[in-house]
C-alpha positions as CSV (number, residue, x, y, z in Angstrom):
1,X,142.1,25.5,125.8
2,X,142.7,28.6,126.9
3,X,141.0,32.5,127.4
4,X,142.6,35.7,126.3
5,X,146.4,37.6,126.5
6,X,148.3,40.9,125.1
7,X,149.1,40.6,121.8
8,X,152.1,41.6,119.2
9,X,151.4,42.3,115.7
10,X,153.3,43.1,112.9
11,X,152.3,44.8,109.1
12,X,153.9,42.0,107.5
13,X,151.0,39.8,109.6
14,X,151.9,37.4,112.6
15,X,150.4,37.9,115.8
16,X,149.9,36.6,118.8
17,X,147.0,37.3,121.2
18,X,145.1,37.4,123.8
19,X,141.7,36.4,125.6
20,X,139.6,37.0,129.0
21,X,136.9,34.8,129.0
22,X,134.0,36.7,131.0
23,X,131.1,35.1,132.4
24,X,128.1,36.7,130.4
25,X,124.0,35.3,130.2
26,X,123.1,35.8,126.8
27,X,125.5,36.6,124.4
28,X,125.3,40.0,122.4
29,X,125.8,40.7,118.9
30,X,129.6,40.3,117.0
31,X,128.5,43.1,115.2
32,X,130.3,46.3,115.7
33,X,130.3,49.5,112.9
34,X,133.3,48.8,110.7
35,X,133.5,45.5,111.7
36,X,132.6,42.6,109.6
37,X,132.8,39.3,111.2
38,X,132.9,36.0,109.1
39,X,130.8,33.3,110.1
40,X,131.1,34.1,113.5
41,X,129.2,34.8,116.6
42,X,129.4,35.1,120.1
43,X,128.1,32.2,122.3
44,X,128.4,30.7,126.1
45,X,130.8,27.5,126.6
46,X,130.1,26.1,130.1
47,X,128.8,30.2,131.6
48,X,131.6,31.9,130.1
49,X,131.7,34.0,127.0
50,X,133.6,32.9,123.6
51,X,133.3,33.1,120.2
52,X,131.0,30.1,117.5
53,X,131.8,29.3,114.2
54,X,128.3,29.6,112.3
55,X,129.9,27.6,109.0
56,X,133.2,25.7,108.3
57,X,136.1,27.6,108.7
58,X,139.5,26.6,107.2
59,X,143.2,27.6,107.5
60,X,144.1,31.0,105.9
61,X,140.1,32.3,105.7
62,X,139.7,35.8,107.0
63,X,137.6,35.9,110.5
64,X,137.4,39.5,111.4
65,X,138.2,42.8,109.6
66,X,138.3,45.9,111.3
67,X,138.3,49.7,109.6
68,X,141.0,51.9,111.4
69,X,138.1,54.2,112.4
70,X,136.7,51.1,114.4
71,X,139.7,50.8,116.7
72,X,140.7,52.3,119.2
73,X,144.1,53.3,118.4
74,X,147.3,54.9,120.1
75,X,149.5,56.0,117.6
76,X,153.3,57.4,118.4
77,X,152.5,60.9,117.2
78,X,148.8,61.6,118.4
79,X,148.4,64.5,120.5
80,X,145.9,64.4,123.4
81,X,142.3,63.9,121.5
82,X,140.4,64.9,125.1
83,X,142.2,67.9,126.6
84,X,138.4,68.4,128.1
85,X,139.3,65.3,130.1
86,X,142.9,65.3,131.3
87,X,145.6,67.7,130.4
88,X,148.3,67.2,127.4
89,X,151.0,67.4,130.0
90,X,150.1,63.7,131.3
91,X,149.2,62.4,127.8
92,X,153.0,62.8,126.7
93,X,154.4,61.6,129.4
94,X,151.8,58.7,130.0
95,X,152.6,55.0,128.4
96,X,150.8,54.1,125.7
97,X,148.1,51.8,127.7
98,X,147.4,54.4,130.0
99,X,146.6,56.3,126.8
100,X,144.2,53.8,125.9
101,X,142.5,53.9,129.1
102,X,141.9,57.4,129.1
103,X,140.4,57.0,125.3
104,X,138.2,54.2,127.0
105,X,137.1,56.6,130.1
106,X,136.8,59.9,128.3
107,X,134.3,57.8,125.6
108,X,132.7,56.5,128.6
109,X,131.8,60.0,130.1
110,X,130.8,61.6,127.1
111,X,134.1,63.9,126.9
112,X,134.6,62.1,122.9
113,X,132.3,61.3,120.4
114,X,130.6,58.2,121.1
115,X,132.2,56.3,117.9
116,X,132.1,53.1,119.8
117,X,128.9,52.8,122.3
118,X,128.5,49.1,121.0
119,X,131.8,48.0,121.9
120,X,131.9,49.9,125.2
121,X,129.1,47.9,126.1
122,X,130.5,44.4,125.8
123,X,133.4,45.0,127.8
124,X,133.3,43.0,131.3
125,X,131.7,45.2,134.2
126,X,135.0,44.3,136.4
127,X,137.9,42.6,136.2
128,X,140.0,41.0,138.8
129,X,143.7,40.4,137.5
130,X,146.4,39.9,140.5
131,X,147.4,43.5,140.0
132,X,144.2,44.0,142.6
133,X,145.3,41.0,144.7
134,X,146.5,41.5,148.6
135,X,149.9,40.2,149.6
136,X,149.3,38.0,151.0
137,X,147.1,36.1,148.2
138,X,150.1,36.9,145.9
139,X,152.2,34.5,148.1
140,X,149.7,31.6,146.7
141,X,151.5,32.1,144.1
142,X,155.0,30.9,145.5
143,X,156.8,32.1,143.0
144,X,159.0,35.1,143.7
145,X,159.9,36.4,140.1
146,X,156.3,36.9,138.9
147,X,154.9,38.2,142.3
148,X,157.9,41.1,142.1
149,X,156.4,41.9,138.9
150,X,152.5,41.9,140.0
151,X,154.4,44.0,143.1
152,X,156.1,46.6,140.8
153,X,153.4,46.9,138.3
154,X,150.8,47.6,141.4
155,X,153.2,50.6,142.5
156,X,153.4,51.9,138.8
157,X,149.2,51.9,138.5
158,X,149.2,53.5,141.7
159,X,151.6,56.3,140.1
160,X,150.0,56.6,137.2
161,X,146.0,56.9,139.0
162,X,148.0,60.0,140.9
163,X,149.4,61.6,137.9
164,X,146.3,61.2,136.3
165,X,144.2,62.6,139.0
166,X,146.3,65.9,139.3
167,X,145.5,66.4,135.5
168,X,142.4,65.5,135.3
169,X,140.4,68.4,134.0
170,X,136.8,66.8,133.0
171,X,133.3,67.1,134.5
172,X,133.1,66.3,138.3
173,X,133.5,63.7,140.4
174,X,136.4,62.3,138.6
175,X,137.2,58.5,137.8
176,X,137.8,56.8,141.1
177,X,141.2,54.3,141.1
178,X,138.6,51.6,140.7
179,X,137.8,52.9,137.6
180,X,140.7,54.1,136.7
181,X,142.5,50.4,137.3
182,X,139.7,49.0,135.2
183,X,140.3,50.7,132.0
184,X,144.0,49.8,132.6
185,X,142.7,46.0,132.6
186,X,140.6,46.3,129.8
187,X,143.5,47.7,127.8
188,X,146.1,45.8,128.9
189,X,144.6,42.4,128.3
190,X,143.0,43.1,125.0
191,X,145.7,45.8,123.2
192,X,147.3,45.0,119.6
193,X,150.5,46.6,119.3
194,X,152.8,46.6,116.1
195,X,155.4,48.3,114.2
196,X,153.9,52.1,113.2
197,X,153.5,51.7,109.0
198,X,152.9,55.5,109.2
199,X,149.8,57.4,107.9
200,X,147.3,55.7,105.4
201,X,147.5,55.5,102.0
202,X,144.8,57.8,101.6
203,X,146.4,60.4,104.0
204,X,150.1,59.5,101.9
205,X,148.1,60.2,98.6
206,X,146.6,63.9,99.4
207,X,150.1,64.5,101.2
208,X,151.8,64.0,97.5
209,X,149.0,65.9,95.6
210,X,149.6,68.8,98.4
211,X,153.2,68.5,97.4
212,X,152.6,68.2,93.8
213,X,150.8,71.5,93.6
214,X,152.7,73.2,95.8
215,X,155.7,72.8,93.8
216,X,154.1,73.3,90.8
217,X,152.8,76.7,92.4
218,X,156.0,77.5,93.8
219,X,157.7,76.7,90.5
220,X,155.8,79.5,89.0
221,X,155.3,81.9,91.7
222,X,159.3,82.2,92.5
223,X,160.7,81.3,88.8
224,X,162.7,78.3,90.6
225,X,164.2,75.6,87.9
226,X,162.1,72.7,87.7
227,X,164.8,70.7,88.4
228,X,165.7,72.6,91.6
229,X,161.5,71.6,92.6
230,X,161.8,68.0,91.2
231,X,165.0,67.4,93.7
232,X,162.9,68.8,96.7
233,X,160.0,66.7,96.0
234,X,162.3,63.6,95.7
235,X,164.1,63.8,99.3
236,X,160.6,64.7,100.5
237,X,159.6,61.0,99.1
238,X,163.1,58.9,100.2
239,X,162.3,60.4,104.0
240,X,159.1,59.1,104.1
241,X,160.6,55.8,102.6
242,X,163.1,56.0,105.2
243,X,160.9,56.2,107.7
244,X,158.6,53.1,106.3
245,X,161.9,51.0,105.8
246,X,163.9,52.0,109.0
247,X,161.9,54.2,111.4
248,X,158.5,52.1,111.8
249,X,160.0,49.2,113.1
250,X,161.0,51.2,116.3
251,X,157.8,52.6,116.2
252,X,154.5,50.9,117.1
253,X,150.8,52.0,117.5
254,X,148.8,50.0,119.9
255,X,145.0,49.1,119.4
256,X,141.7,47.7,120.6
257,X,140.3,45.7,118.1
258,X,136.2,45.2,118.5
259,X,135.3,41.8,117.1
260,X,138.6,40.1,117.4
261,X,139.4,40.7,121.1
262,X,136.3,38.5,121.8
263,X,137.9,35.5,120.5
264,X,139.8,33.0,123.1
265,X,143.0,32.2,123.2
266,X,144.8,28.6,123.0
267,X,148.6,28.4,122.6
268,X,147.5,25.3,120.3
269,X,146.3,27.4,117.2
270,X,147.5,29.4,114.6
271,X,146.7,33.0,113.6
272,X,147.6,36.1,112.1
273,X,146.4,39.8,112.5
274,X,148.1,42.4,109.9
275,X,147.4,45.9,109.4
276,X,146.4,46.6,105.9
277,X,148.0,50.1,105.2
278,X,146.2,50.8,101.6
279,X,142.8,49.7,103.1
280,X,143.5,51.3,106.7
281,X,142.0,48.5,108.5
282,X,143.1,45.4,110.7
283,X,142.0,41.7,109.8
284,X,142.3,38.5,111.6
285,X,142.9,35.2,109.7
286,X,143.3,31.8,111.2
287,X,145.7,28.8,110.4
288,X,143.3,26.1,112.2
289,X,140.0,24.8,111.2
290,X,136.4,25.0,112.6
291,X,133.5,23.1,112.4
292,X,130.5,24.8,112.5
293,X,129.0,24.9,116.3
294,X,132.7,24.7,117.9
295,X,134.4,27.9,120.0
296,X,137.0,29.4,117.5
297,X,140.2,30.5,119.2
298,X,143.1,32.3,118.5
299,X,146.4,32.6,119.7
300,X,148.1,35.6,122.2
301,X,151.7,34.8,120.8
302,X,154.1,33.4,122.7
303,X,152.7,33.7,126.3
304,X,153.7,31.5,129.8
305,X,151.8,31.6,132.2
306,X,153.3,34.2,134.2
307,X,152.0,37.0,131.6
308,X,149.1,35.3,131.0
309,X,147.9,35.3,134.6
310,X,149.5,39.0,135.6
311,X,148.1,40.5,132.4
312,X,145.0,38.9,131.7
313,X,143.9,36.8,134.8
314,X,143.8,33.4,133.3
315,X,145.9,30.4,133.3
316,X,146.2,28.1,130.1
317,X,146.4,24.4,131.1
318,X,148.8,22.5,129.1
319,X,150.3,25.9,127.7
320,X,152.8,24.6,124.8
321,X,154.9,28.3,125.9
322,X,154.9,27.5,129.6
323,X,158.5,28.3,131.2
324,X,159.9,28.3,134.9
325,X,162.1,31.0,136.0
326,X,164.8,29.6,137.9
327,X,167.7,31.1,140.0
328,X,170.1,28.5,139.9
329,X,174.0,27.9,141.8
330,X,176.4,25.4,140.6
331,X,179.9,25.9,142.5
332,X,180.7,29.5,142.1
333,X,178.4,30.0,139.2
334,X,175.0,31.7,139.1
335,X,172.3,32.1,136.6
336,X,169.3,33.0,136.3
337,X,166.9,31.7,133.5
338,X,163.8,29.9,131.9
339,X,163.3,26.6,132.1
340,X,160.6,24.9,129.6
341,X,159.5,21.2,129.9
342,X,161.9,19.5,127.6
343,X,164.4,20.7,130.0
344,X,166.0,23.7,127.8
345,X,167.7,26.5,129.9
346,X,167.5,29.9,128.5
347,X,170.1,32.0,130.1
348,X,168.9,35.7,131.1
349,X,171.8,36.8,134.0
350,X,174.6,35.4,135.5
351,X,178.2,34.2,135.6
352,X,179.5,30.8,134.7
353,X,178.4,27.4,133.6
354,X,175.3,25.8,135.2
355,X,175.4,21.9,134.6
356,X,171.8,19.5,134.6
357,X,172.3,18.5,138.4
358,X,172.0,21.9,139.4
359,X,169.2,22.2,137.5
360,X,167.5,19.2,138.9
361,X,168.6,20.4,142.2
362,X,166.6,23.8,141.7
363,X,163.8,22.4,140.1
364,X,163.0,20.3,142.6
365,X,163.7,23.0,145.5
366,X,160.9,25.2,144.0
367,X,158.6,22.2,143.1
368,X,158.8,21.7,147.1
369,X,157.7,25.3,147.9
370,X,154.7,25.4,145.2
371,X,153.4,22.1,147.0
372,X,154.1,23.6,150.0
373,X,152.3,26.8,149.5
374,X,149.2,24.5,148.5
375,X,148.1,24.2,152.3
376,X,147.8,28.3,152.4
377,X,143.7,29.2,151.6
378,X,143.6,32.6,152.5
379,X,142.3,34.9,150.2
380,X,139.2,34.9,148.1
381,X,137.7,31.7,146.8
382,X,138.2,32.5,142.8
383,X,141.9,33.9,143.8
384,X,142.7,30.9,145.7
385,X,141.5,28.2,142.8
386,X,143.3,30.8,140.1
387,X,146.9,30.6,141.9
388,X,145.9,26.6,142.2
389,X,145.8,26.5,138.2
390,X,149.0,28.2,138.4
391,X,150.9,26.2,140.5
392,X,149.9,23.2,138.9
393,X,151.3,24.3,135.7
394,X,154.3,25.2,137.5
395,X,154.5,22.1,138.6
396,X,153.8,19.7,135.4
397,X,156.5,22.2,133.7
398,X,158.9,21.2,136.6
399,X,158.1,17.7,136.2
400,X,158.9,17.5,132.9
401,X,161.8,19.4,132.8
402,X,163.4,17.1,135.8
403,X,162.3,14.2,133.5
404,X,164.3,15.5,130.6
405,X,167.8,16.5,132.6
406,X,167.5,13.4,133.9
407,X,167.1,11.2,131.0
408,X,170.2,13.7,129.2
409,X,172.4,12.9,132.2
410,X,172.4,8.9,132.4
């Protein structure tokens, strides 16, 4: 089983998620305002934190359920809700997790209303994701594509802490990068994200009535036709359900949800997370069974190991999603793809036809350099065992795969 990734929701309702597991001594309530866990509570598994089923749980019972005002929610048209704490200039250009994290620190120092102390509280003290690992400790890793990506997303923080401290107009001292790089964490490997449904029911309601008397007041005040109102009133309605039908979709909101993102992840579970418009609140069903006194999980979507580690610090043994990325020549042709264990080539750049040998031939060429790279130890102890776990997996998916090109090729 695994621990805890970045998740992708939709209205509709599938998700996938994520999990770190963080050591903890005795485990603090589930209990949140606006949240409402189903027999659930926190517990330890072998020192490290996770979540109990307190009675049986089936498939399609509801776990957690999280009011809107519970969250903590980016959502494509907010303005900056703490221009005590950094400028609006960096909150429109900043992504959206950098948003977060600035929700999380301006909570933090007092600069919003402390709607979420409880929550604040459980999150882990530090965190320690390869985004803060040396060079040299990312070549454990052996694995050029993903350590690029650790590489580029280190330079990008960086850019951001700068950006942030130049607008940074809250009490004194400011949030150090440390900091800074730990709210990024915390967002990054516990964020919901799915498509924007626009506002609330509630908000859609008193927009109508607004509109209702308006018209009817306008209809009176300036002797307009009724008609002439009626027709306003009606494009007013097919734009907003334009914008549900065709606009949300390229929109998205991104969230922290208290209560769920305790739960740990396995890629061998099923679950759901939708966002309930006329209720304005989130909740979390499962599609596995619990017995009373086992960890509940949940799963992070469709996650290798790659995002896994980078995002969330963890690898997942025996992850049913693992793929290898593979820069592969046969002849005159290159590609450059994913290889998964039954020895499937997904294609992502490149010219011309790659056949199995060539396959075999660069599996085993980067099989060599992860066992290889298994005689470095430099680097901190927990960083050195992490990159272990992920070569391994690295390897059994490269084993596998060799076993299936070679069984399709005799």
């Amino acid at each position: 089983m695994g621990r805890r990734a970045a998740r992708s929701i939709t209205t509709s309702g599938t998700i996938g998620s994520s999990a770190i597991t963080e050591p903890s001594t005795s485990p603090p309530s589930l209990s949140y305002p606006g949240v409402k866990a189903n027999g659930l509570q926190l517990a330890d598994f072998e020192g490290l934190r996770g979540v109990q089923a307190t009675q049986p749980i089936q498939s399609g019972d509801t776990l957690v359920n999280v009011l809107g005002p519970a969250a903590i929610r980016v959502l494509p048209e907010d303005s900056c809700p703490c221009t005590n704490f950094v400028r609006p200039d960096f909150w429109k250009q900043a992504p959206w997790y950098a948003k977060a994290g600035v929700l999380l620190l301006a909570e933090r120092s007092g600069q919003l209303p402390a709607t979420h102390t409880a929550y604040l509280r459980l999150l882990p003290e530090s965190l320690d994701t390869p985004v803060l690992w040396t060079d040299s400790e990312l070549d454990l890793l052996a694995h050029p594509p993903v350590q690029e990506k650790i590489k580029q997303q280190r330079r990008e923080w960086a850019d951001l802490y700068t950006a942030f401290s130049e607008a940074y107009c809250g009490p004194s001292p400011a949030p150090d990068k440390q900091t800074f790089l730990w709210a990024l964490q915390c967002v990054r490997s516990r964020a919901f994200s799915g498509p924007h449904p626009g506002p609330p029911i509630q908000q859609r309601l008193a927009s109508g009535a607004v509109l209702c008397t308006l018209g009817a007041a306008y209809v009176i005040w300036a002797h307009v036709p009724l008609e002439s109102a009626l027709n306003a009133a009606i494009a007013a309605a097919l734009f907003n359900l334009l914008y549900d039908v065709l606009l949300s979709g390229r929109r998205r909101w991104y969230a922290l949800l208290p209560g769920v993102d305790s739960i740990n992840h396995s890629s061998h579970v099923e679950s759901d997370v939708a966002y309930r418009v006329f209720g304005d609140s989130f909740e979390l069903t499962t599609g596995s069974s619990f017995q009373p006194g086992e960890q509940v999980f949940i799963s992070y979507g469709l996650q290798s190991n790659d995002t896994l580690l980078q995002y969330y610090g963890f690898v997942e043994q025996d992850n049913r999603h693992e793929r290898v990325q593979l820069d592969v020549a046969d002849g005159e042709s290159r590609a450059q793809g994913l290889l998964g264990p039954d020895g499937s080539f997904q294609r992502v750049s490149g010219s011309g036809e790659v056949g199995r040998q060539a396959l075999v031939q660069a599996g085993e060429a980067l099989k060599a350099q992860l066992l290889l790279a298994g005689k470095q130890k430099s680097g901190s102890a927990e960083r050195v065992a992490l990159a272990a776990e992920y070569r391994a997996e690295k390897i059994r998916c490269l084993e596998l795969a060799i076993a299936a090109l070679n069984r399709g090729s005799q």
